[in-house]
N, C-alpha and C positions, 0 to 999 in steps of 0.2 A: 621353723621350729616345730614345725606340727608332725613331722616324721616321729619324733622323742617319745610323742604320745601313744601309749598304750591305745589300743581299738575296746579291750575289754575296759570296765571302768562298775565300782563300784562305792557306792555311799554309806558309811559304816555309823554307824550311831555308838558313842559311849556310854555307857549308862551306870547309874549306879549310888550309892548312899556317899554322901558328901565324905571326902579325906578316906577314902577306899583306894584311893592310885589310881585313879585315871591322868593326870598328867603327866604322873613317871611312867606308867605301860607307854602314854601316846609317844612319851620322848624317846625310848626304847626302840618303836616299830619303826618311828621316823625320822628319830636320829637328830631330832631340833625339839628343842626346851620350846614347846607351840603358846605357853601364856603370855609371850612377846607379842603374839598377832597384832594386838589393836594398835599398835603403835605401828605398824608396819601398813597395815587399814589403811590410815590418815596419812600416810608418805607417799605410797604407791601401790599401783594396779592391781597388785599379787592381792588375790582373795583366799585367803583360808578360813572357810565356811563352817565356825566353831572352833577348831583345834587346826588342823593343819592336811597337806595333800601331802602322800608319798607315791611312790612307782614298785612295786613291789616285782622282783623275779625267782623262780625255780624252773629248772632243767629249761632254760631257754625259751619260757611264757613270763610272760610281761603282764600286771595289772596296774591302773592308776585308781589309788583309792585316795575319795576323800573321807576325811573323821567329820563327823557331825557334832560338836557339843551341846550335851543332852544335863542341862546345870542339876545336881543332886541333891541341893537343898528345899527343903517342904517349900517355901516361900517361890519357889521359881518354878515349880510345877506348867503353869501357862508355857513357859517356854519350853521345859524340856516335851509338850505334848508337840510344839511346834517345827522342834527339832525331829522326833520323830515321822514327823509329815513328810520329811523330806530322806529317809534312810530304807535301803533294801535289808540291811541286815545288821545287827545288832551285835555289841560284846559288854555282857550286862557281868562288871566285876563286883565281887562280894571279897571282903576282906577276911581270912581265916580268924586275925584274934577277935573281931568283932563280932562276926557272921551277918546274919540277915537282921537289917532293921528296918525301921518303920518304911524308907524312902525304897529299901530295895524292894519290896512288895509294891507299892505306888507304881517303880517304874515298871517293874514286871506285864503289872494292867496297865499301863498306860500304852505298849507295846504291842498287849494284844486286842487294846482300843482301834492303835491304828493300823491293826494287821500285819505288824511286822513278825512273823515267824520263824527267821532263820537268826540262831542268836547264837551266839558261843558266849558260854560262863565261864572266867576266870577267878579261880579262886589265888588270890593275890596276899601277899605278905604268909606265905607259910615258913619264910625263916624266923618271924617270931615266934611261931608256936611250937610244940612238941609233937613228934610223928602218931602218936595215940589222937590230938589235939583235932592236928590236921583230920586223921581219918574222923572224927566225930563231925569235925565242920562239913566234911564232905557227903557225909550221909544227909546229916540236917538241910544240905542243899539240896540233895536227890529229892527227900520230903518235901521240900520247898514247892520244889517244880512239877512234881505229879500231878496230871489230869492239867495241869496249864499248857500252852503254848510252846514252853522251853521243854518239854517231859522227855522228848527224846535229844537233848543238845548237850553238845559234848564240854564235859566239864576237864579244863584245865590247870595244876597245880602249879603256881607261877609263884616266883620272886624277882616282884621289877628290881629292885634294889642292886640285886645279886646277881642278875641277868639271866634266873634258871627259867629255861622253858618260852623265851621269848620267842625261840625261832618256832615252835610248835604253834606258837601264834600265827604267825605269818605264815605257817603251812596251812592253813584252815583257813585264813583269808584266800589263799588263792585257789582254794578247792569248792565255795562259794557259789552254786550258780548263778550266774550272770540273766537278771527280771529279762524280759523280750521286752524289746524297747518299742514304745510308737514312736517313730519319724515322722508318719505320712499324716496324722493329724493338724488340726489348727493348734498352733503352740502354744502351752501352757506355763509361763515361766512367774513363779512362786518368788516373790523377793522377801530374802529375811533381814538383808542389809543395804541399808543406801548412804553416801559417804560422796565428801568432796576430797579430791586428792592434792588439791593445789597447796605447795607450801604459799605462807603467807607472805605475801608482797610480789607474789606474782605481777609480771605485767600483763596488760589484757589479751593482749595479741598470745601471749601463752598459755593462755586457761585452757584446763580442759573442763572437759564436760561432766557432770553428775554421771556418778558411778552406780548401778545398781547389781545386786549379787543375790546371788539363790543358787535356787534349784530347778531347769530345765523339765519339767515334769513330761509332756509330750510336745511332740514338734519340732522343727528348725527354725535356728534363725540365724541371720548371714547379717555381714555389716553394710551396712545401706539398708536394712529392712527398717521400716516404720514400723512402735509398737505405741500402743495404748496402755495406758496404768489405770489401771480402777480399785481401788474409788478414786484412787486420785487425791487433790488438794482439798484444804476445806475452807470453807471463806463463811464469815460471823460476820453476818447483819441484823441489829435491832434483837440482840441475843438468841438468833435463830443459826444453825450450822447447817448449810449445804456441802455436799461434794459433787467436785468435780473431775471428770478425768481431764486424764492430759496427754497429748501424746507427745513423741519424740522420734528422735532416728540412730540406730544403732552406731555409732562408728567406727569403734575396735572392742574386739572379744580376749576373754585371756580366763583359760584353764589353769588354776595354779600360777605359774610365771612361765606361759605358754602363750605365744600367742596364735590365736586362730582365726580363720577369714566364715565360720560355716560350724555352727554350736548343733550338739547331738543330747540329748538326755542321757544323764552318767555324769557324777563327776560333779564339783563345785561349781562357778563359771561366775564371771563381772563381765558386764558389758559396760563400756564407757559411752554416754551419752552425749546427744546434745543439748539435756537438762540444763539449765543455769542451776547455779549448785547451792543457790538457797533453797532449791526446790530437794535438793538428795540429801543435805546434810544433815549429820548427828540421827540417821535410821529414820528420816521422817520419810517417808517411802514404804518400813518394811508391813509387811502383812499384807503389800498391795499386789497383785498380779497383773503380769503385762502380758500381751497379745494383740495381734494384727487387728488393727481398727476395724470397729462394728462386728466383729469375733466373737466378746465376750456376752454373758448376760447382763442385762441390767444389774445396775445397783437395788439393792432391795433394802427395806426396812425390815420386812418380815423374812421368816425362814417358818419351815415346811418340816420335822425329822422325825424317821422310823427310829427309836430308841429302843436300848434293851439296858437296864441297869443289875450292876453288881451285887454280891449277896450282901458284903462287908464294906465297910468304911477304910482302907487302908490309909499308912502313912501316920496312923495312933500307934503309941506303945500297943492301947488294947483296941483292937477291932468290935466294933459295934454295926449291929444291922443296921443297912440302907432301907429310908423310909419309902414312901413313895412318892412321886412329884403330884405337886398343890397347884392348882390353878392360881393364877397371879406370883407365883415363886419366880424370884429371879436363880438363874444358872448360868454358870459363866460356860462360854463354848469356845471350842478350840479347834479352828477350821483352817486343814493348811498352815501357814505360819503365821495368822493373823489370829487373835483374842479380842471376844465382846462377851457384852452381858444381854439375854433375854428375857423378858419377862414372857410366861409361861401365859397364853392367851386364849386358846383352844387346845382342848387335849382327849387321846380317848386311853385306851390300854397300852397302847403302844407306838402311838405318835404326838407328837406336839408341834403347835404352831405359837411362836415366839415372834413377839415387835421387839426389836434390836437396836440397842443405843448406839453401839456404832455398828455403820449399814456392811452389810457382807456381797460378798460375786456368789449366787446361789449355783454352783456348779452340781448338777445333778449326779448322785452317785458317790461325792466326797464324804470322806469321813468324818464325822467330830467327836471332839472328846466333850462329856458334860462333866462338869463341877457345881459343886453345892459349899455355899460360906455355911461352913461348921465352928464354930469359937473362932470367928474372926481369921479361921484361914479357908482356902480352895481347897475342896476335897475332893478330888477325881470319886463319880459316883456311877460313871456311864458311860457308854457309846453310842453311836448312833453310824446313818447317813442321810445327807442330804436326799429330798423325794421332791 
């Protein structure tokens, strides 16, 4: 099956203010209602990594893209930073009767937290407005974007509903440069989901193994390779938490409902394990990264980060100035597809060192997103990278 496969392959992040259309554009591009997934998760191999995988073609070039689901509501913030972690390029949709609210600024920064820069805006539901309406919304977007990261991204006038303009979408995905991939690195594979796939009453001799799913970040890995998960498990003794890795051994690979002998960065991907599947089920796995034994860094308590914080407060009706960070402040961090909270422990102008409730893979160089609890919600406040 691994012929089917496109060689090109790109990770698409949706984004955008809750009930704006991203599940009708996603059904549109892919031609499958994708809010089925989780049910689909818990049956079988097939990984759809947020929304869903399609194969996309023009004049005889082939792309396999997967949709990242990047959730729009304030409250899920953590995760759509984490969804980000794993996307080359973005389609950040704004709804014409609505326009821009509080979350589509939030994701905006969040975007250019994790450096994703290549974005296509759809301006989506313009069959309900009036063509005066439309061009207002469309300007107010132009405004939107100036001096950000999307300032030069081409803005699309869409009606999922109606099907106007969907193919101009898919023109622009495949026009997309394709990241230069590392191969020859030690592999980095980011898990944001882990899941047992056995229906219930299996017999023993048919189980399969803990499933884990992500994103490839650099490296290979082939079936039979031995990987390491870190942190790993956590075991509570005398109200004390340790973690521990764990390792395993790949058995079977599957892109989509592909199956592969030999996984490249690009593209969703599950490896079927030989986890026992108390150990993968219900996502206790995600946020951990696996890699070829004694590979990765230690688990750490502490974290190290070059910060730079925002002017304004997004994701409020009214934007308010960003304070500055307080020694002993906790902030919530958003590394990869995993979330903890720091307490702020050393700091100067522009770095902090953080003791972390739950322990991180200090990967030198990674990105994170900082948050600050403002009335009791996460307020994306900053960015950084791990030093």
């Amino acid at each position: 099956m691994t012929k089917d496969i496109p060689t090109e392959m790109l990770n698409i992040g949706m984004v955008g203010h809750i009930d704006h259309g991203k599940t009708t554009i996603l059904s549109k591009i892919t031609g499958k209602f994708t809010d089925t997934h989780s049910e689909e998760l818990k049956r079988g191999i097939t990984i759809k990594l947020g929304y869903a995988d399609t194969i996309l073609e023009k004049n005889g070039k082939k792309r396999y893209i997967s949709f990242v689901d990047c959730p729009g509501h304030e409250m899920l913030m953590a995760t759509m930073l984490s969804g980000a972690a794993l996307i080359d390029a973005a389609i950040l949709i704004i709804a014409a009767n609505e326009g821009i609210k509080p979350q589509t600024k939030e994701h905006l920064i969040a975007l250019q937290a994790k450096k994703v820069n290549k974005i296509i805006i759809i301006q989506n539901k313009i069959d309900l407005v009036t063509k005066e309406q439309a061009q207002t919304n469309y300007q107010q977007i132009k405004k939107f974007v100036k001096n950000t990261i999307a300032e030069d991204s081409p803005i699309i006038p869409v009606s999922a509903q109606q099907d106007i303009n969907i193919d101009k979408i898919k023109d622009l995905l495949m026009e997309i440069a394709i990241p230069k991939r590392d191969t020859k690195s030690v592999p980095e594979f980011l898990i944001a989901r882990s899941f047992d796939i056995n229906k219930p009453g299996t017999k023993i001799e048919n189980l399969n193994g803990g499933v884990l799913a992500g994103i490839l970040k650099k490296g290979t890995i082939k079936v039979g390779d031995e990987l390491e998960i870190k942190p790993g498990i956590t075991k509570k003794v005398a109200n004390q938490i340790s973690y521990h890795p764990i390792k395993t051994k790949v058995t079977s690979i599957f892109r989509g409902q592909h199956s592969i002998k030999e996984a490249t960065p690009g593209g969703s991907l599950a490896f079927e394990t030989e986890l026992d599947n108390t150990l993968s089920k219900t996502d206790s796995l995600s946020g951990n990264i696996a890699s070829k034994p004694g590979s990765l860094p230690d688990i750490s308590e502490t974290l190290k980060i070059k910060y730079e914080l925002f002017d304004e407060i997004l994701g409020e009706e009214t934007n308010s100035k960003i304070e500055q960070l307080k020694p002993s402040e906790l902030i919530m961090l958003s590394i990869n597809t995993t979330t903890t909270v720091g307490k702020i422990e050393k700091m100067t102008k522009d770095e902090i060192q953080l003791s972390l409730r739950i322990p991180a893979i200090p990967i030198k160089g990674d990105s994170v997103g900082l948050a600050r609890n403002i009335n009791g919600h996460w307020r994306l406040i900053g960015f950084g990278e791990i030093i």
